[in-house]
C-alpha positions in Angstrom: -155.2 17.6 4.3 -158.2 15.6 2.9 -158.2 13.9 -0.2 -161.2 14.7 -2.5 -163.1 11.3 -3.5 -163.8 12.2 -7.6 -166.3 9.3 -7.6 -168.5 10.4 -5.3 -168.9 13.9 -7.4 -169.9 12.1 -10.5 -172.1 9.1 -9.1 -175.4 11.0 -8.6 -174.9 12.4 -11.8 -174.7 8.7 -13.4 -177.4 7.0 -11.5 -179.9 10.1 -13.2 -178.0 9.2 -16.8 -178.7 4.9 -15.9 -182.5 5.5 -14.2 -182.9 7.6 -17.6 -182.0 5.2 -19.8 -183.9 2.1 -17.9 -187.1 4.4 -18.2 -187.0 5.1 -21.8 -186.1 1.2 -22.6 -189.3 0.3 -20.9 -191.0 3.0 -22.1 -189.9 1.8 -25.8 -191.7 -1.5 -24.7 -194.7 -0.4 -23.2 -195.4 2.4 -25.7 -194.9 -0.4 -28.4 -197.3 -2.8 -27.0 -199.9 -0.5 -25.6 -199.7 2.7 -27.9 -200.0 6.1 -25.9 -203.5 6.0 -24.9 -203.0 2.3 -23.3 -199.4 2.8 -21.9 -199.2 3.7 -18.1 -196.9 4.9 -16.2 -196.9 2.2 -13.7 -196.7 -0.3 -16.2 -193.1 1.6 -18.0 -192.5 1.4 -13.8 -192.9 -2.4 -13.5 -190.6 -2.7 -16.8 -187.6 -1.0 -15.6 -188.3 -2.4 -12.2 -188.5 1.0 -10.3 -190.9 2.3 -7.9 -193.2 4.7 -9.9 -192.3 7.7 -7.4 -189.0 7.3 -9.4 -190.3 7.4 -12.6 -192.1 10.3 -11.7 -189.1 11.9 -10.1 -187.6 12.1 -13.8 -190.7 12.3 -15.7 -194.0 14.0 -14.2 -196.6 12.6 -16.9 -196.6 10.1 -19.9 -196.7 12.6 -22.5 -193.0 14.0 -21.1 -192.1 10.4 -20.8 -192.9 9.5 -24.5 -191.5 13.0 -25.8 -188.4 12.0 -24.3 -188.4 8.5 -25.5 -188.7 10.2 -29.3 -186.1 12.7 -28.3 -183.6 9.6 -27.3 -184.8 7.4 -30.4 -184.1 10.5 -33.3 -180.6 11.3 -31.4 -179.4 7.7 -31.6 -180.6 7.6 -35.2 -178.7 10.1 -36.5 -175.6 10.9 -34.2 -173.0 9.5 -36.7 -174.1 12.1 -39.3 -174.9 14.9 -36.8 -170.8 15.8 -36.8 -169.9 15.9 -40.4 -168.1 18.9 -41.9 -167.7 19.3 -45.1 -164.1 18.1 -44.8 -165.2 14.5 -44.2 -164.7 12.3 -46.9 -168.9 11.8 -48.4 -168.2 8.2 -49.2 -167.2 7.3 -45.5 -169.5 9.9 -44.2 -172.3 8.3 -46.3 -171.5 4.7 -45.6 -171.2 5.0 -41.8 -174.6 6.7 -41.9 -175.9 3.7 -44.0 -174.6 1.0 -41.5 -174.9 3.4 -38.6 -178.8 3.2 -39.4 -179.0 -0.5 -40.5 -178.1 -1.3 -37.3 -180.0 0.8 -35.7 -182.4 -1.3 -37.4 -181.0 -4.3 -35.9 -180.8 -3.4 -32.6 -183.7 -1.3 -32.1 -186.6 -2.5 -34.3 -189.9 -1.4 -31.9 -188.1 2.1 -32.2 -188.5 2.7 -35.6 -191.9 1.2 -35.1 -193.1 3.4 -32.8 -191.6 6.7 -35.2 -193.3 4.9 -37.8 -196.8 5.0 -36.1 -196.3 8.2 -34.8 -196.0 9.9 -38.0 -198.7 7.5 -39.9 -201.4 9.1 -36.8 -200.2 12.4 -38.3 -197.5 12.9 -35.7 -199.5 14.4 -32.8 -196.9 14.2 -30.2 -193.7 15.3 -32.4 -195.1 18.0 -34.4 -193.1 20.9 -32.9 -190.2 18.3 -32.8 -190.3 17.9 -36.6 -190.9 21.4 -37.5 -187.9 22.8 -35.2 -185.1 20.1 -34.3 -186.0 17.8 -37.4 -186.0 20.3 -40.0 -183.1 22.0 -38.6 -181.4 18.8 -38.5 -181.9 18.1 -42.1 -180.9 21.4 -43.3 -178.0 21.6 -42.3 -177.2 18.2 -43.2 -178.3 19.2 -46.2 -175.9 21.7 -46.4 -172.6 19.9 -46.2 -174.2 17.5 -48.7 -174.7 20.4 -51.3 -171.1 21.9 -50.5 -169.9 18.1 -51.7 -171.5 18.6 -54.5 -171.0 22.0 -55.8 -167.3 20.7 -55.2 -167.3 18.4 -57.6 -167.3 15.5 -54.6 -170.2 13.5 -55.1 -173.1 13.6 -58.1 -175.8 16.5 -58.3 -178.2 14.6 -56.0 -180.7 16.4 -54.1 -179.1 16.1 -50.6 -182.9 16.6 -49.0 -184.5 13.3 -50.8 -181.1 11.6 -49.9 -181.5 11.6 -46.2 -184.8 10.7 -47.0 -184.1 7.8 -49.0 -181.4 6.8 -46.3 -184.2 7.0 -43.3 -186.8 4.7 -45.1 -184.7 2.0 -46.5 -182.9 1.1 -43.9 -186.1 1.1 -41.3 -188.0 -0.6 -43.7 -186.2 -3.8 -42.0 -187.5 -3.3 -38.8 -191.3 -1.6 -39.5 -191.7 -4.2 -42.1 -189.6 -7.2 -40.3 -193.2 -9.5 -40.7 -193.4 -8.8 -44.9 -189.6 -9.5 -44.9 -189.2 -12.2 -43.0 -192.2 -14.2 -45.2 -191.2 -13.0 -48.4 -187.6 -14.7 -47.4 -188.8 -17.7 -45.7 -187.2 -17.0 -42.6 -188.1 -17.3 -38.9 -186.6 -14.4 -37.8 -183.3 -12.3 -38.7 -180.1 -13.2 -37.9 -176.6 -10.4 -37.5 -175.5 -11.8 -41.0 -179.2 -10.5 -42.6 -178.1 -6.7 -41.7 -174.9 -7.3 -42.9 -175.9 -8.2 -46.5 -178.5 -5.3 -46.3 -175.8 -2.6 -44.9 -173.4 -4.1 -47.9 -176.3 -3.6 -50.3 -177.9 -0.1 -49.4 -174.5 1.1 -49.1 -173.4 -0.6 -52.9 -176.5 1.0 -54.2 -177.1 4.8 -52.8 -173.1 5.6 -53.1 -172.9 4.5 -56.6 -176.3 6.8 -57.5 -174.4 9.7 -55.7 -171.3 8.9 -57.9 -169.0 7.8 -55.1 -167.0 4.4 -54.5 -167.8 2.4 -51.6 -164.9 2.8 -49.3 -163.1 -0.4 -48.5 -163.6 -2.4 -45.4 
């Protein structure tokens, strides 16, 4: 009797998940420096250091290519908020988001710069995305946010212009890193700069919702 070799069952499925994710990190890059219009496709090729019949493989034009770089960007964003129930605790649920998106801030600053651009050009790529997955999104984050409140849980906020407040403050450090950066005197940011802001933000938006900051 033959042994069945597990790894080999899942390793095709990884190498799609890793060429996926090389692809959209150049793509982040390219997109960035070139915009849509001068991005190529064998340029996002040269960056993740594939043969473009690869990139092609996964993605058959740009426009797929940078829908799916937005798609990966807006998951990453808000995937620590995406599973609260209204059992969670809002403080911690709150907080987490805060540092969750700081950092996101942090670590992926030509991300939010390229969201940022999108939706200054009037968002002609993620229109559909913003009226469907977005808005769905925010409503039902929404929700849980209102049960809080009509719980007695947290202050009579409106939960709408609190994700919204949440999004723009903490990207503010990466679509405005130049203005920040002078305004401080700094060269560039260091891993200590996001902690003060994440401690800050955090301080500030719990305390207007009428929640303690949970301890560290």
């Amino acid at each position: 009797m033959t042994t069945k070799n597990t790894s080999k069952t899942y390793r095709p499925g990884r190498i799609r998940e890793r060429n996926h994710e090389i692809i959209l990190a150049a793509a982040e890059q390219e997109f960035a420096l070139h915009g849509f219009r001068g991005a190529t496709i064998q340029n996002i090729a040269e960056r993740a250091e594939l043969p473009k019949s690869n990139v092609l493989y996964y993605f058959s034009n740009k426009k797929k290519i940078y829908a799916a770089m937005f798609d990966d960007i807006l998951a990453r964003w808000n995937a620590v908020f995406s599973s609260v129930t209204v059992d969670d605790d809002p403080a911690e649920a709150l907080a987490s988001f805060i540092r969750a998106k700081v950092d996101m801030a942090r670590l992926y600053p030509l991300a939010s710069r390229l969201f940022a651009m999108e939706i200054i050009q009037g968002a002609p790529f993620l229109m559909t995305h913003l009226r469907t997955n977005m808005r769905e999104w925010v409503r039902g984050r929404a929700g849980v946010m209102q049960q809080w409140i009509d719980q007695g849980r947290m202050a009579p906020v409106d939960p709408v212009q609190l994700i919204f407040l949440i999004w723009s403050s903490t990207q503010h450090y990466a679509d405005f890193q130049v203005q920040v950066l002078m305004v401080e005197n700094k060269a560039e940011y260091e891993k200590q700069d996001f902690d003060r802001v994440a401690d800050f933000l955090t301080d500030i938006i719990l305390r207007g919702c009428g929640l303690e900051v949970p301890k560290k």
